[in-house]
C-alpha positions as CSV (number, residue, x, y, z in Angstrom):
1,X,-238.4,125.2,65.6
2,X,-241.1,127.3,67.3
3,X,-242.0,130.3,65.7
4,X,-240.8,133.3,66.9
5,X,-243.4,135.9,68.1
6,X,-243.4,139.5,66.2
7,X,-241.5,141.5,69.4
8,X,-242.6,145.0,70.4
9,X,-246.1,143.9,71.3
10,X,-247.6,143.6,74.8
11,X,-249.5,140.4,75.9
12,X,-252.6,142.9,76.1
13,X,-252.8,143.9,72.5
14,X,-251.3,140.5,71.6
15,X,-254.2,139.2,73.0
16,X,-256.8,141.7,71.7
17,X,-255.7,141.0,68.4
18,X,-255.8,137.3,68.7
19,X,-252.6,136.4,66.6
20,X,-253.9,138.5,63.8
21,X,-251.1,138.9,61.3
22,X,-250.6,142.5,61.2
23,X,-250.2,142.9,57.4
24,X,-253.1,141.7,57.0
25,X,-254.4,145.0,58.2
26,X,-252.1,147.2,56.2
27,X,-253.5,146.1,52.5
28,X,-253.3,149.0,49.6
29,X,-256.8,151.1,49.3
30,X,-258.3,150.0,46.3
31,X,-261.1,150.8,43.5
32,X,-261.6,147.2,42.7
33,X,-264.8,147.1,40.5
34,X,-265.1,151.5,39.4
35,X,-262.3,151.7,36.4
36,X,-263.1,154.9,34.4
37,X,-264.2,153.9,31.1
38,X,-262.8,156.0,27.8
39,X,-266.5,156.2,25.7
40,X,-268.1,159.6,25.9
41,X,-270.7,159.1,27.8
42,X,-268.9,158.6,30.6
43,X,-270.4,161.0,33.5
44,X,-268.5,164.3,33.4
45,X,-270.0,164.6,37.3
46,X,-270.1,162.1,39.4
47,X,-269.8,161.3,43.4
48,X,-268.4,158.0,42.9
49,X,-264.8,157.4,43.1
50,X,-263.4,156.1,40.0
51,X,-259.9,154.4,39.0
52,X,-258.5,156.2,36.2
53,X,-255.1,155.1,34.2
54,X,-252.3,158.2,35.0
55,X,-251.4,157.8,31.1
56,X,-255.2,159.9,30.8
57,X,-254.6,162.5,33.5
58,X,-253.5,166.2,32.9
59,X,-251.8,168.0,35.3
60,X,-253.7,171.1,36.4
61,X,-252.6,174.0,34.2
62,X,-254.0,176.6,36.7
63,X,-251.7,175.0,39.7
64,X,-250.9,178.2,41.8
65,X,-248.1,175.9,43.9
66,X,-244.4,176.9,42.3
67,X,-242.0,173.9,43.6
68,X,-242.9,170.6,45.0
69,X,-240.8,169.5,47.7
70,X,-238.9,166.0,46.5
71,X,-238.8,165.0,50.1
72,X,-242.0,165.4,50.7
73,X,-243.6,163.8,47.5
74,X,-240.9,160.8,47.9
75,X,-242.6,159.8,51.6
76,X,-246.0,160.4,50.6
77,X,-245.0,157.7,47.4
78,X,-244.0,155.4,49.6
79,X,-247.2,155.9,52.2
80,X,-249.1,154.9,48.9
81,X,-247.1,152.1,48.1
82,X,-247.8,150.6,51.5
83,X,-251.7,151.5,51.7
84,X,-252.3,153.1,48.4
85,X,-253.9,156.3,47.9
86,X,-256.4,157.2,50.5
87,X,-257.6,161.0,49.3
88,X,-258.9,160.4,45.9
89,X,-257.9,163.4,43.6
90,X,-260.3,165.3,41.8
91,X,-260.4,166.1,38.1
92,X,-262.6,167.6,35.4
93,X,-263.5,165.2,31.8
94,X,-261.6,167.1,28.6
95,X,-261.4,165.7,25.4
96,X,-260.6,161.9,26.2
97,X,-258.5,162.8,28.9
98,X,-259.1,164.1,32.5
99,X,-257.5,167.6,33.8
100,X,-256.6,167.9,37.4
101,X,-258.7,170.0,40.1
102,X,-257.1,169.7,42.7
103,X,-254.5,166.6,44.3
104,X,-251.4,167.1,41.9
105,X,-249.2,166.4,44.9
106,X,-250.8,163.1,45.7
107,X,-251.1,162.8,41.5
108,X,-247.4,163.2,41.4
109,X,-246.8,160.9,44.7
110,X,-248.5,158.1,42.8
111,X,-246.3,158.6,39.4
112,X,-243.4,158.3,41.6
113,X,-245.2,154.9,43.8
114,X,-245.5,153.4,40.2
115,X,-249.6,153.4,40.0
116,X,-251.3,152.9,36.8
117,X,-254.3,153.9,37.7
118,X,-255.3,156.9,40.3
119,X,-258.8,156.8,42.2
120,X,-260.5,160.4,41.3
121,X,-263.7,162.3,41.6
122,X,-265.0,163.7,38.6
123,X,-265.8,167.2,38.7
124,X,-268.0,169.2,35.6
125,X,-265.9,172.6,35.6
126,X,-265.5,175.7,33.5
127,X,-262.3,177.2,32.5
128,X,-262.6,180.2,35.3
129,X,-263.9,177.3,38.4
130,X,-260.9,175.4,37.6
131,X,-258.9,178.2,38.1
132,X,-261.1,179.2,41.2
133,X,-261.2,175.8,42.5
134,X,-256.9,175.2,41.8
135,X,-256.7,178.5,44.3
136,X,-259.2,178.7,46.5
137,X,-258.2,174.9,48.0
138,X,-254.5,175.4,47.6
139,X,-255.3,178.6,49.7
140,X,-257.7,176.9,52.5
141,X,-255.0,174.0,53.2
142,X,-252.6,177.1,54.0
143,X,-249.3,175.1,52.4
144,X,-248.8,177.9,50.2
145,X,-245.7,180.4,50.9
146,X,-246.5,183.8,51.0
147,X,-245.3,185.5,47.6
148,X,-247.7,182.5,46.0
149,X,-250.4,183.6,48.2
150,X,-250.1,186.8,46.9
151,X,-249.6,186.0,42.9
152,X,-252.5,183.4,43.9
153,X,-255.2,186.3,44.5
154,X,-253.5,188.5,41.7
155,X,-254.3,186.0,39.3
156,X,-257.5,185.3,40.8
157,X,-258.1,189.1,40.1
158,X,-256.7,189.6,37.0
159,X,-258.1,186.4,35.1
160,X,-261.6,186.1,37.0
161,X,-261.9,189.9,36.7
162,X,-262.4,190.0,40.3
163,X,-262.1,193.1,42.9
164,X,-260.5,192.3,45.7
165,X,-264.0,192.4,47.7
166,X,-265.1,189.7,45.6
167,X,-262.0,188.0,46.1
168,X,-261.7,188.2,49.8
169,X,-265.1,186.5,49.5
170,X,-264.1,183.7,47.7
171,X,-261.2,182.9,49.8
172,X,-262.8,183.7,53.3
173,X,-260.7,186.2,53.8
174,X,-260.9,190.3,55.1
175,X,-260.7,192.7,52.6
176,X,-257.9,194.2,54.6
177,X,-255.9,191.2,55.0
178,X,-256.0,190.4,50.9
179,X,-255.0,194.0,50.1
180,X,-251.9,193.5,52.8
181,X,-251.0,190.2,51.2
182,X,-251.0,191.9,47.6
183,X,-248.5,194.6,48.7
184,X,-245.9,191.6,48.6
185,X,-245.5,191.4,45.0
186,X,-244.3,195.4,45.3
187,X,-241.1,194.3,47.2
188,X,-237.4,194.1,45.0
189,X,-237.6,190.4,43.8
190,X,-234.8,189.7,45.7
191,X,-236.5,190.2,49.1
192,X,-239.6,188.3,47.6
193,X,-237.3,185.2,46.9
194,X,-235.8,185.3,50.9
195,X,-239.6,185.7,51.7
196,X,-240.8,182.4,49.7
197,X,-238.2,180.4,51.1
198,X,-238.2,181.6,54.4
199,X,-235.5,183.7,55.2
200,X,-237.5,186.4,56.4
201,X,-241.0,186.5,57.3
202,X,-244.0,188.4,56.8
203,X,-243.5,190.6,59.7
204,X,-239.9,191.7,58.6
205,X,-241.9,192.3,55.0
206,X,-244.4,194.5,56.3
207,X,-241.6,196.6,57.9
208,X,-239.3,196.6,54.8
209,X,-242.7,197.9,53.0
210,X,-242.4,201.0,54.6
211,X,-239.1,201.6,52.6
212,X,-239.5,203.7,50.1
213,X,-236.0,202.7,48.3
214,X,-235.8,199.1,46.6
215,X,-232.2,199.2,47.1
216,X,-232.1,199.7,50.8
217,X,-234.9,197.5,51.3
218,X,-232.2,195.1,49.5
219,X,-229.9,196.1,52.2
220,X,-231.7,195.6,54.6
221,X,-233.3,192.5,54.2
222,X,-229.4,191.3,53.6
223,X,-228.8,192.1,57.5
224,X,-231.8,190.1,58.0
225,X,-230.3,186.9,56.5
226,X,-226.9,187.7,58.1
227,X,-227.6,188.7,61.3
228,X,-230.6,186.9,62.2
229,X,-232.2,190.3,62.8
230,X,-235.8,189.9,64.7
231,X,-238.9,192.5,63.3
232,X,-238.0,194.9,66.4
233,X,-234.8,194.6,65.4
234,X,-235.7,195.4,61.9
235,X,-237.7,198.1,63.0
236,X,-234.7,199.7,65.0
237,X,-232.2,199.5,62.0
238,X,-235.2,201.5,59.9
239,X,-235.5,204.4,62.6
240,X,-232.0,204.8,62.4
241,X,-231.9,205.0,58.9
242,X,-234.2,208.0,59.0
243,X,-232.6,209.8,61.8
244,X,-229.3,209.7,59.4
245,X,-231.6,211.3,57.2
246,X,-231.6,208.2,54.5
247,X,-234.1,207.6,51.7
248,X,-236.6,205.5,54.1
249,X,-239.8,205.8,56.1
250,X,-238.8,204.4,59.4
251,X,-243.1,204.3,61.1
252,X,-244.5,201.7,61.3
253,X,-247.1,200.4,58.9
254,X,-250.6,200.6,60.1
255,X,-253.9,199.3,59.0
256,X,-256.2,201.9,57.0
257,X,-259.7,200.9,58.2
258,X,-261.6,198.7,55.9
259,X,-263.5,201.9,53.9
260,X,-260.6,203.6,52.7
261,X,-259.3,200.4,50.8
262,X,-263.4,200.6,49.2
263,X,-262.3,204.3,48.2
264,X,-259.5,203.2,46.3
265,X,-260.9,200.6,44.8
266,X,-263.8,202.1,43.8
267,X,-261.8,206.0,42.2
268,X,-259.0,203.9,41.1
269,X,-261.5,202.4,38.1
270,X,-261.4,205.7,36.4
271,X,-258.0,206.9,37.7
272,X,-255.7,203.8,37.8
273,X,-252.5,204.1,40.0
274,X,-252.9,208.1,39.7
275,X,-254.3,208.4,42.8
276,X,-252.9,208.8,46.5
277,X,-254.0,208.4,49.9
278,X,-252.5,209.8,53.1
279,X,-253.9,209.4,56.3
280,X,-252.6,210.2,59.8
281,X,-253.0,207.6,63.3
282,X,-255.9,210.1,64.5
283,X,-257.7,210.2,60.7
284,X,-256.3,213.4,59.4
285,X,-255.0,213.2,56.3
286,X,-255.9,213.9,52.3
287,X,-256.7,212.2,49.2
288,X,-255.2,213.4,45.6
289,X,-256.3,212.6,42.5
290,X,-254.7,213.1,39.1
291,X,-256.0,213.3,36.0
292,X,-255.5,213.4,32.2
293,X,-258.1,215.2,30.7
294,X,-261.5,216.7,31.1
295,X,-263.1,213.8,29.7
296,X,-261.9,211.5,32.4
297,X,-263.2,213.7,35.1
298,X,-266.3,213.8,33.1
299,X,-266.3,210.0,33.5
300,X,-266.1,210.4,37.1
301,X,-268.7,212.6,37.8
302,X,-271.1,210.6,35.1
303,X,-270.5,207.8,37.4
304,X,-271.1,209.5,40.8
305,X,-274.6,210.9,39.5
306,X,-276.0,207.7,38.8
307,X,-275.2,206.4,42.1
């Protein structure tokens, strides 16, 4: 019996490929002759991609990512099952083992394809670049919800003792925007768990930000999910709130210019959260400072005359 030809083709391509069989062309990515060896002079830095066994890789314990999506990681196992992994991960030698940089997902992807070995870059990184690096390239590739963008530069912050200058700069970003971004983490955590899976969005957020009450910012974002309320909606339901003379602040938020998030920064060393800035659309507007003691404000002024 003649065999039958693969259907779906035209006679053009059939042709171009010359009765090729297509699986041919479809083989796994591999590593054939670069396993990772376990001695310790193995390079701790290295260009080359190497195969490493899964049973010696450490997931990354400075992952800013939350959740994985089982959907997601299940397709991408079975892309690597057909033509293995294509983007090697990166990791960092510790000990006998090797920590993860960056690539958990596709890590995790090829667990679930049933690799035994995982191709990999190795990377020499402190404790403080592995954090930077985790962040920074979760941040870049965007795939991050916005509450984990925020804790993402918090932690940055806190743990890299960065400012947020410095930390706009490591993440490509304006100070402005960082400093807007970080004002998530100040809504009810209610409203921060309808942001993260997408209830709302960032628009409605910045509105609901202008609440002063968490518990009608509750409210509120509650009409959101049950009404399907747009951010001019959002912004309608606020104004009326303050007309019926309820605990909110119905104007829209606006951006302070650049400099006045510097003046903050830079007072709030020596006063902490005991400080207060209130500024009008045409620049009016005052700044008030609170202190503890004489010694503080002696601080302060030490600090100005050496500038």
């Amino acid at each position: 019996m003649a065999k039958q030809q693969a259907r779906g083709l035209g006679k053009g391509l059939g042709a171009l490929l010359g009765g090729e069989d297509l699986t041919e062309l479809r083989k796994p990515v591999g590593y054939i002759n670069k396993e990772v060896v376990t001695k310790a002079e193995t390079p701790k830095d290295t260009s080359d991609v190497l195969r490493i066994p899964v049973d010696l890789i450490e997931p990354n314990p400075y992952q800013p990512r939350m959740s994985f999506d089982n959907e997601a990681l299940q397709e991408l196992a079975s892309s690597i099952r057909t033509l293995g992994l294509i983007q090697p991960i990166t990791v960092r030698r510790k000990g006998d083992k090797y920590q993860i940089i960056s690539g958990e997902r596709r890590y995790r992807a090829s667990l679930l394809a049933g690799m035994d070995m995982v191709p990999a870059y190795i990377r020499d990184a402190s404790e403080q670049g592995m954090l930077e690096m985790a962040i920074v390239e979760n941040i870049q590739r965007e795939n991050l919800d916005p509450i984990e963008v925020a804790m993402s530069y918090q932690r940055l912050m806190e743990e890299c003792r960065l400012t947020q200058e410095q930390m706009a700069d490591r993440v490509g970003k304006k100070r402005a925007s960082v400093a807007n971004q970080l004002r998530l983490l100040k809504l009810p955590a209610k409203v921060q768990h309808d942001l993260k899976v997408g209830l709302v969005s960032v628009g409605h957020a910045k509105v609901l930000l202008a609440v002063e009450d968490p518990a009608v910012q509750e409210m509120l974002c509650d009409l959101i999910v049950k009404n399907g309320l747009s951010v001019r909606q959002l912004e309608e339901k606020v104004k009326a709130l303050e007309k019926g003379e309820k605990s909110t602040k119905a104007e829209e938020p606006q951006e302070l210019p650049d400099m006045y998030y510097r003046l903050l920064e830079n007072v709030g060393r020596y006063f902490g959260e005991n400080i207060s800035l209130r500024r009008s659309r045409d620049g009016k507007g005052s700044l008030t400072i609170k202190f503890d003691s004489d010694a503080q404000m002696e601080q302060f002024l030490q600090a100005l005359d050496q500038r």
